[in-house]
C-alpha positions as CSV (number, residue, x, y, z in Angstrom):
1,X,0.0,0.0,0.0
2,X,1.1,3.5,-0.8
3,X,1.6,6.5,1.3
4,X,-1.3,8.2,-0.5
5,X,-3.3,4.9,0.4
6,X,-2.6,5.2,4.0
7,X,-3.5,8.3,4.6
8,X,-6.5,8.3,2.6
9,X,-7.9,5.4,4.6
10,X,-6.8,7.2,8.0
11,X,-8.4,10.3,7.0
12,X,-11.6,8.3,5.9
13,X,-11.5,6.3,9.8
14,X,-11.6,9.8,10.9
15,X,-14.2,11.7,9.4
16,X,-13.5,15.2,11.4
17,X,-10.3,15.2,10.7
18,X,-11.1,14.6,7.2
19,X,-13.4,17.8,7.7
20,X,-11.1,20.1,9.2
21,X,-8.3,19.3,6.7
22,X,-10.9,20.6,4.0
23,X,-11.7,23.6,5.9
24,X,-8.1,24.4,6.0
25,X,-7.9,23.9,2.3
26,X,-11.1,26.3,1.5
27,X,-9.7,28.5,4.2
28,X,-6.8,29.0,2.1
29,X,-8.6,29.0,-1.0
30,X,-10.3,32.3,0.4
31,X,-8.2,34.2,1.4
32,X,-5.2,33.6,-1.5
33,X,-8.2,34.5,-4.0
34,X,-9.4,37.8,-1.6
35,X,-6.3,39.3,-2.5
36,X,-6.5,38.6,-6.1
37,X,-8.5,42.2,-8.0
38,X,-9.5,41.0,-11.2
39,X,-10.0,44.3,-13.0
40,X,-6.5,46.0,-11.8
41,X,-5.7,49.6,-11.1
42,X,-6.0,49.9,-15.2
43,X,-9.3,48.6,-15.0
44,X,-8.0,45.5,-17.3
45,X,-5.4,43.7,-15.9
46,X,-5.2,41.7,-12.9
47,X,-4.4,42.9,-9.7
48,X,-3.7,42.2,-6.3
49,X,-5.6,43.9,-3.3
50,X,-5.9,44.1,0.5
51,X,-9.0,42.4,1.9
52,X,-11.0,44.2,4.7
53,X,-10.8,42.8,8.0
54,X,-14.4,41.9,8.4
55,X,-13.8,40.1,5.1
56,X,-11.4,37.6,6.6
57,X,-13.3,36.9,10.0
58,X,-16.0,36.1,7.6
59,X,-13.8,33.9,5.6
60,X,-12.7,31.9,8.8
61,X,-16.3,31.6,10.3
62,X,-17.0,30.1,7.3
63,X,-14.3,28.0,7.0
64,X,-14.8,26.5,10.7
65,X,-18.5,26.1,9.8
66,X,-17.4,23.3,7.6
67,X,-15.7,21.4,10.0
68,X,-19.4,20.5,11.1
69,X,-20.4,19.6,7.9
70,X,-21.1,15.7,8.3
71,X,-23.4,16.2,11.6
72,X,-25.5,18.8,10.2
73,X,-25.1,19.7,6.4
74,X,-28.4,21.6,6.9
75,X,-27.4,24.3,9.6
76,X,-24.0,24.3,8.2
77,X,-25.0,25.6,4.8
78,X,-27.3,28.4,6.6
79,X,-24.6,29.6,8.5
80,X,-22.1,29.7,5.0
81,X,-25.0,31.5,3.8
82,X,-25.3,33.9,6.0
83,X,-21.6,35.0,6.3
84,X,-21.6,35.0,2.1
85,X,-24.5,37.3,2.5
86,X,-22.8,39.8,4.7
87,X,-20.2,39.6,2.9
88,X,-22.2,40.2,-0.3
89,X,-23.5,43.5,1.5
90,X,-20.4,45.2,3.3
91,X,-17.6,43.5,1.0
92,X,-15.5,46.2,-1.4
93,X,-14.9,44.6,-3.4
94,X,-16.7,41.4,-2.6
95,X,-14.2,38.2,-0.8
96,X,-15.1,34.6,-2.5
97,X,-16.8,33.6,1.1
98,X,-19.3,32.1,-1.3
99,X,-17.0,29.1,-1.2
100,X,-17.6,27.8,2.0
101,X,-21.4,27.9,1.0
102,X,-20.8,26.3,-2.2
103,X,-18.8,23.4,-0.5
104,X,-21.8,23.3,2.2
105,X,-24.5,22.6,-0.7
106,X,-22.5,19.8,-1.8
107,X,-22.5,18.3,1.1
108,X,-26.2,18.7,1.9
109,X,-26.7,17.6,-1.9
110,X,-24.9,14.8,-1.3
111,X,-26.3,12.9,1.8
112,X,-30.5,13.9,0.9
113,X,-32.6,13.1,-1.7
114,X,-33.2,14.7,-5.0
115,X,-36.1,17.0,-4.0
116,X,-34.6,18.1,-1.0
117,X,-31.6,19.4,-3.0
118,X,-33.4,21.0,-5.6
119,X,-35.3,22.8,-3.2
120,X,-32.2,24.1,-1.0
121,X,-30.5,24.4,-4.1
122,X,-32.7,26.9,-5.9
123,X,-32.7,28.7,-2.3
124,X,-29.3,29.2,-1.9
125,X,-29.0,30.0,-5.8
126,X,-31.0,32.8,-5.5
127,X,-30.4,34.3,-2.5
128,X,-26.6,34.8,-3.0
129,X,-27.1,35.6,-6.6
130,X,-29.9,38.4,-5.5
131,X,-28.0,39.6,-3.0
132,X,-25.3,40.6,-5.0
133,X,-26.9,41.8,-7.8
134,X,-29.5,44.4,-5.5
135,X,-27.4,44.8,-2.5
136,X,-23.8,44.6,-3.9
137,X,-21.4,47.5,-4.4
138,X,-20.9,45.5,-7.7
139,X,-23.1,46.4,-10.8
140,X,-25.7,43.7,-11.3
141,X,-24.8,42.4,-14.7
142,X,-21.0,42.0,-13.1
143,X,-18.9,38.8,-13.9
144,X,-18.8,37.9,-10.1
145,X,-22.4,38.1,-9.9
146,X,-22.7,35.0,-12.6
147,X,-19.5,33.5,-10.7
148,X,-22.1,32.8,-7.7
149,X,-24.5,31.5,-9.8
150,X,-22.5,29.1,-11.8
151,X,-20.5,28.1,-8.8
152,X,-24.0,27.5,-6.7
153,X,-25.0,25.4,-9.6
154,X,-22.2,23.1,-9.5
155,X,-22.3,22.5,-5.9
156,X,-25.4,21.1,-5.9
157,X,-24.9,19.2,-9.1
158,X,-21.9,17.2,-7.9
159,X,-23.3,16.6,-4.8
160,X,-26.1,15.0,-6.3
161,X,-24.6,13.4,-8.7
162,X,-22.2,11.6,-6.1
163,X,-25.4,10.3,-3.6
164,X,-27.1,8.7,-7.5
165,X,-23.5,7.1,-7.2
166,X,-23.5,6.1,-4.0
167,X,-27.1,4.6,-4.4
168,X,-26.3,2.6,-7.0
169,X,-22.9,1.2,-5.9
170,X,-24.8,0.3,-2.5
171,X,-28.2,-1.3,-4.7
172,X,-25.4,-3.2,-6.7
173,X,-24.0,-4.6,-3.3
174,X,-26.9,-5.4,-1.6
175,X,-28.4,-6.9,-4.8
176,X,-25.1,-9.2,-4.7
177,X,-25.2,-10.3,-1.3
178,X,-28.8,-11.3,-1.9
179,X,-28.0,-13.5,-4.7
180,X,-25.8,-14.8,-3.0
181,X,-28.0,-15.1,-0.3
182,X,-30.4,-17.1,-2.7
183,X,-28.1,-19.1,-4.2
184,X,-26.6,-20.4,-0.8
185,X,-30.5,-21.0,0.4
186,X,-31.2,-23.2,-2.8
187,X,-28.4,-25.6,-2.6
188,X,-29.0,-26.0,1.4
189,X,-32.9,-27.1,-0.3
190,X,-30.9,-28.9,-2.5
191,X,-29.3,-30.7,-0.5
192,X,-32.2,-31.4,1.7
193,X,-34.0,-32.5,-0.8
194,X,-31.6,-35.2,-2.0
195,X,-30.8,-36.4,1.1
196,X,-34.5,-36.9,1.9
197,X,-34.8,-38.4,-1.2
198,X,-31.9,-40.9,-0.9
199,X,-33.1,-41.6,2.9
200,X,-36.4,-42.8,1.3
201,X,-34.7,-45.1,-1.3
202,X,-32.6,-46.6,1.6
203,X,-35.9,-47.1,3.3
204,X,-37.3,-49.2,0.6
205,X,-34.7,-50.7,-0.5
206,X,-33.7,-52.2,2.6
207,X,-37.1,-52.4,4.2
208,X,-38.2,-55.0,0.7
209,X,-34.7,-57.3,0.9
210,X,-34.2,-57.0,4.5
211,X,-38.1,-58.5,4.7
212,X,-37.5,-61.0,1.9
213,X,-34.8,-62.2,3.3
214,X,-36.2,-62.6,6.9
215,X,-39.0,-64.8,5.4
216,X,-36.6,-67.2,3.0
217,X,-34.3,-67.5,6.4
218,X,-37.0,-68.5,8.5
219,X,-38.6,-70.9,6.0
220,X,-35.2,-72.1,5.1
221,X,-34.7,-72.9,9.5
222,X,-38.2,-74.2,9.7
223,X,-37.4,-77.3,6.2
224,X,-33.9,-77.9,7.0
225,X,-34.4,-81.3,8.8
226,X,-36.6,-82.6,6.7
227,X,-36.8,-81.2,3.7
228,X,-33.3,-79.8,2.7
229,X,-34.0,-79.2,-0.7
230,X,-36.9,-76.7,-0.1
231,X,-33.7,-75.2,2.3
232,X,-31.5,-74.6,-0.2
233,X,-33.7,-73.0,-2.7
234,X,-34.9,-70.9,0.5
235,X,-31.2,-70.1,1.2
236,X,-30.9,-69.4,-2.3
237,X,-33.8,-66.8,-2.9
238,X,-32.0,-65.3,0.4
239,X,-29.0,-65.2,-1.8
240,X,-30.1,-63.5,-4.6
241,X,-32.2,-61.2,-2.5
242,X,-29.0,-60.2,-0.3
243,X,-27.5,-59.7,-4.3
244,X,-30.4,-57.0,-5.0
245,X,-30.0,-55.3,-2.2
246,X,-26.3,-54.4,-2.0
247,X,-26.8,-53.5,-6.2
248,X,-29.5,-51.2,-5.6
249,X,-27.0,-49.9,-2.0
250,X,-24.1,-49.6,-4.2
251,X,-26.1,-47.5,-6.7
252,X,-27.7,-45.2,-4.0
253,X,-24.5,-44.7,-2.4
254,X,-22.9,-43.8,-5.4
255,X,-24.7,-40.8,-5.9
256,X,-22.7,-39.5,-2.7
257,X,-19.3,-39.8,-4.2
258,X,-17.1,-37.3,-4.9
259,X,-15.9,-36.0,-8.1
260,X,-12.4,-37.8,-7.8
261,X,-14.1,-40.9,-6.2
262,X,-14.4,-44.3,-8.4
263,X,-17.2,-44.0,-10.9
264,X,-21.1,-45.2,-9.5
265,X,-23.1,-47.7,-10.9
266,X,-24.7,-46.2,-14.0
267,X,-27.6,-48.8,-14.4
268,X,-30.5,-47.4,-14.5
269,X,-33.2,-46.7,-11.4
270,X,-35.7,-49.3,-11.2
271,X,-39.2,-48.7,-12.7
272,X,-42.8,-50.2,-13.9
273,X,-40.6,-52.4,-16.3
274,X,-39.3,-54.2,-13.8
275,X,-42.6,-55.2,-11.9
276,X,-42.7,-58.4,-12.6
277,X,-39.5,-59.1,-11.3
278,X,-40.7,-57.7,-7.7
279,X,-43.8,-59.6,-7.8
280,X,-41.7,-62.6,-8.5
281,X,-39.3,-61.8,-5.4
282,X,-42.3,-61.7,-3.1
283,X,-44.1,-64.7,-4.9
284,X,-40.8,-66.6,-4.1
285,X,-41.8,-65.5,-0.5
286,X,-44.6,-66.8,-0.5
287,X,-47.1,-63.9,-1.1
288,X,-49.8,-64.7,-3.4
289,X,-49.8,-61.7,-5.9
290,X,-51.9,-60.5,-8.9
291,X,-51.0,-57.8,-11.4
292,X,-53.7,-56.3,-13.4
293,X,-52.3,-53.7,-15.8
294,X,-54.0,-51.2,-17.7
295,X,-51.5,-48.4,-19.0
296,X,-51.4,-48.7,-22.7
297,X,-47.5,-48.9,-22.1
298,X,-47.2,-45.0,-21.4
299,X,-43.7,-44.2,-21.4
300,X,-43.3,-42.7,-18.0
301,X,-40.6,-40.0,-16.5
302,X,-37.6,-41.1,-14.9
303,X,-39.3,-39.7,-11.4
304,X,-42.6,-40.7,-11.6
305,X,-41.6,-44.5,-13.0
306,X,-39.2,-44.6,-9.9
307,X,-42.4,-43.3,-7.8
308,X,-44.7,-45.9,-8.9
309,X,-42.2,-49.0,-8.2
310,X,-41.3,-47.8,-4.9
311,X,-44.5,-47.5,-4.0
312,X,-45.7,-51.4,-5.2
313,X,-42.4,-52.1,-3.4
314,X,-43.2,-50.9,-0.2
315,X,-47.1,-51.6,-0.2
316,X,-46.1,-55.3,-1.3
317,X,-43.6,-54.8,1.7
318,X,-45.7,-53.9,4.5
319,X,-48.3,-56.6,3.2
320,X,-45.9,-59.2,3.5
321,X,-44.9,-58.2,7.4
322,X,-48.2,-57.2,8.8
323,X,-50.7,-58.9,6.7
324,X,-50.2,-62.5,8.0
325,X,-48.9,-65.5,6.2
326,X,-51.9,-66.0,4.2
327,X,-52.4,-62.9,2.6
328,X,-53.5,-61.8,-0.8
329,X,-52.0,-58.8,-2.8
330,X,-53.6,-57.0,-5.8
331,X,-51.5,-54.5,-7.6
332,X,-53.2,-52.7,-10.6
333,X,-51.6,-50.1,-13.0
334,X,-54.2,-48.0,-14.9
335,X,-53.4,-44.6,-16.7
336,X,-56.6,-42.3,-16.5
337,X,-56.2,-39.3,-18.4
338,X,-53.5,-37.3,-17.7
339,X,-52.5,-39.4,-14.4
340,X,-51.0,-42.9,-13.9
341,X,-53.0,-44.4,-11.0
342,X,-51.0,-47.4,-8.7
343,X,-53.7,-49.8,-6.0
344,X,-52.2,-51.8,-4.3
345,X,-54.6,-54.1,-1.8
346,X,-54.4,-56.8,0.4
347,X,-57.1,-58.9,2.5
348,X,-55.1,-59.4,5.4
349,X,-56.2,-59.3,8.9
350,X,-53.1,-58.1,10.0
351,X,-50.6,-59.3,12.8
352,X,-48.8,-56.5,14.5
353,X,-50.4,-53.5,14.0
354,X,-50.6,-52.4,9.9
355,X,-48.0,-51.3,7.4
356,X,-45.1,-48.9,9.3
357,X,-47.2,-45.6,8.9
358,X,-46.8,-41.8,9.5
359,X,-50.0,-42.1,12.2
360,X,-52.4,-40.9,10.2
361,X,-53.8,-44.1,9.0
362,X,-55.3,-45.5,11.6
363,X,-54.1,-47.2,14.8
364,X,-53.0,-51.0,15.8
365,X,-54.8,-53.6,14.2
366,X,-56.2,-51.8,11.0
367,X,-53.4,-50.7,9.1
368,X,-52.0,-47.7,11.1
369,X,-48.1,-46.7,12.9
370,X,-47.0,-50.2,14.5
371,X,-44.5,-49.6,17.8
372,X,-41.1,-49.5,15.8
373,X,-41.9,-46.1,14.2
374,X,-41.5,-46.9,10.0
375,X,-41.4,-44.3,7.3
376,X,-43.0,-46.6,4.9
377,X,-46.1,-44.2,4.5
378,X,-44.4,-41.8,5.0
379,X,-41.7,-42.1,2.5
380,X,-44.7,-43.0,0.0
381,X,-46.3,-39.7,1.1
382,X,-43.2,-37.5,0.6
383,X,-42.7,-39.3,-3.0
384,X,-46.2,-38.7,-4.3
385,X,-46.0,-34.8,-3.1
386,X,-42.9,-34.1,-4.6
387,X,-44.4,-34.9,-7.6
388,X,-47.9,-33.2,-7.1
389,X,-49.5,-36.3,-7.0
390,X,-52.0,-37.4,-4.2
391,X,-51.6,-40.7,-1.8
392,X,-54.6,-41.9,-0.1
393,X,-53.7,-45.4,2.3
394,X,-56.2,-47.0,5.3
395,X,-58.0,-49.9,6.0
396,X,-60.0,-51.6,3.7
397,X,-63.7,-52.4,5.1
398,X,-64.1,-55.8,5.5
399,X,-60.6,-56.7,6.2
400,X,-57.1,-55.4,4.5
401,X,-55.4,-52.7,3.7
402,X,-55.3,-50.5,0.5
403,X,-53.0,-47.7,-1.1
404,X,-54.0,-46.0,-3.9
405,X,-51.9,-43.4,-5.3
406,X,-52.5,-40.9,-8.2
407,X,-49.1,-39.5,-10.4
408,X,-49.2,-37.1,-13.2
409,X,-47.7,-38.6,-16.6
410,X,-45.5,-35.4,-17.2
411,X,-43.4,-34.4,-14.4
412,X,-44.1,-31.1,-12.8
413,X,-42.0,-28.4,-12.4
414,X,-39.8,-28.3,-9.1
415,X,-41.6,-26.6,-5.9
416,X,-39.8,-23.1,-5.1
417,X,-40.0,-21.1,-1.8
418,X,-42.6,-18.9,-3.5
419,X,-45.3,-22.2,-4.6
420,X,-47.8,-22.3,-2.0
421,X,-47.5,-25.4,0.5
């Protein structure tokens, strides 16, 4: 940093020091040009002239005036004005004390509004310029009489034209930080968003193998005496289920890599395609399961595709730990106008309480929150509203349990803090 760099910022830490320095300068300013005649003895050439006494207190009254500028522009430029006008009425010839006023409309230009200096401006404009022209010992057409007009003028201009500056370096700034301010809040949603997104495919991917694979185990413990065969093809559904789930782990996990990390899986996310290989999985569990399909093979967004399996995944799921061993499923697939609707329905009685809910479907015994506390309707819920879809789950009457949800073919446009909730 330069010399001129360190004292500029120690004169702008100190603001009154800053003012006093330029109250020196326009001190000096004064009274070098009071002893400058402009006509001469000749009447045409420059002279050089004694001020009168009064002249000069009036020149340093002005001059400490400004010191005060910053704290009250307002009272400082009616003091300058005042000495300028005395000094327009008893000055022979006239001192430039009209400076100190000058550099006092600046200053109130320059820290009000528009209005407010155009007001003051015109005030101060014409009361010097008047004054010198009715009540000067100058004639009124005289150049110094158009000096105070022009110099008036410029004061007020410059200090206008330096608050529009300020204004628009400090709208710039503050528009800045608020973008960045935006910015900052939408990858924190972000990031929400995909965590709560990868939390719910962890859910059902886990919840569907780790179920499947309870049920091959226990069948697999309950033959293995006497009928090993039926063991091994239990132990080896448990195999391939175990297989599933750490390739749909790896994949999910993969999405939280780094940039320098090993590449992820790249197949892609499961969808309606692949139904009949779930109902398979949980017919190899022993659930009886019918598909019924209506959707004229409508080629569905990534999002909503992924929607629709999870949710047969984790219906199918919840019917094969709560429903009892000799439950029946029903999964349909229709497409109905511009939605895709998913049933899923079961005519179980239930054995511990109903699918793991959010609490709003009931209580123990007909489909509602069981005492472990799942997110299974929960993560279904948070799915089908992302995508402005609606969910509706409860008991059946009669027995059973039944989800129904409704997803739009094209996928909507992402919420935003300004969408209504």
């Amino acid at each position: 940093m330069s010399t001129l760099e360190r004292a500029r910022c120690r004169l702008t830490a100190h603001p009154l020091a800053l003012d006093a320095a330029l109250a020196g300068g326009v001190l000096v300013c004064m009274v070098a040009g009071s002893f400058v005649d402009p006509r001469g003895s000749d009447g045409v050439t420059w002279g050089v002239r004694t001020p009168d006494p009064l002249s000069l207190v009036l020149m340093v009254l002005g001059a400490l005036a400004l010191v005060f500028r910053r704290r009250d522009p307002r009272t400082v430029l009616a003091l300058t004005v005042t000495v300028s006008v005395v000094e327009c009425v008893t000055g022979d010839p006239r001192a430039p004390v009209a400076m100190s006023a000058v550099v006092a409309l600046y200053t109130v230009a320059s820290t009000t509004d528009r209005p407010t200096t155009w007001r003051l401006g015109l005030l101060t404009m014409t009361v010097l310029t008047g004054t010198a022209m009715l009540a000067g010992p100058l004639p009124w057409y005289a150049q110094e009489n158009v000096a105070i007009l022009a110099w008036t003028g410029i004061g007020a201009t410059a200090g206008d034209a330096v608050r529009s500056r300020r204004a628009v370096v400090q709208a710039i700034r503050e528009r800045a930080e608020r973008a960045e301010r935006t910015r900052e809040e939408e990858a924190r949603r972000r990031v929400a968003e995909e965590r709560l997104r990868i939390a719910r495919d962890l859910h059902d991917v886990v919840a569907h193998h780790i179920a499947l694979v309870n049920v091959q185990a226990g069948v697999a413990a309950h033959v293995m005496d006497k009928r090993p065969d039926q063991a091994k093809e239990a132990l080896a559904h448990v195999r391939e289920a175990g297989r599933s789930a750490l390739n749909e782990l790896r994949a999910t996990v993969g999405l939280l890599r780094q940039s320098g990390d090993p590449e992820a899986p790249t197949e892609p996310a499961p969808g309606l395609a692949h139904l009949d290989e779930l109902v398979d999985t949980f017919r190899s569990a022993g659930l009886s399961v019918e598909v019924a399909r209506a959707d004229q093979g409508t080629t569905l967004p990534a999002a909503v595709d992924l929607a629709a399996y999870r949710i047969v995944q984790e219906a199918l799921t919840n019917v094969r730990k709560h429903a009892g061993g000799t439950a029946k499923a029903e999964v349909s697939v229709v497409r109905v106008g511009p939605n895709i609707e998913v049933t899923v329905l079961d005519d179980g009685a239930g054995e511990d309480g109903g699918p793991d809910g959010d609490g709003e479907d009931g209580g123990p015994g007909d489909g509602g929150e069981p005492d472990d506390g799942g997110h299974g309707l929960l993560g279904m819920r948070e799915r089908v509203t992302a995508l402005r879809g609606t969910l509706t789950t409860g008991p059946r009457y009669g027995g059973g349990f039944r989800v129904h949800a409704i997803l739009p073919v094209k996928t909507p446009r992402p919420r935003t803090a300004e969408d209504p909730a």
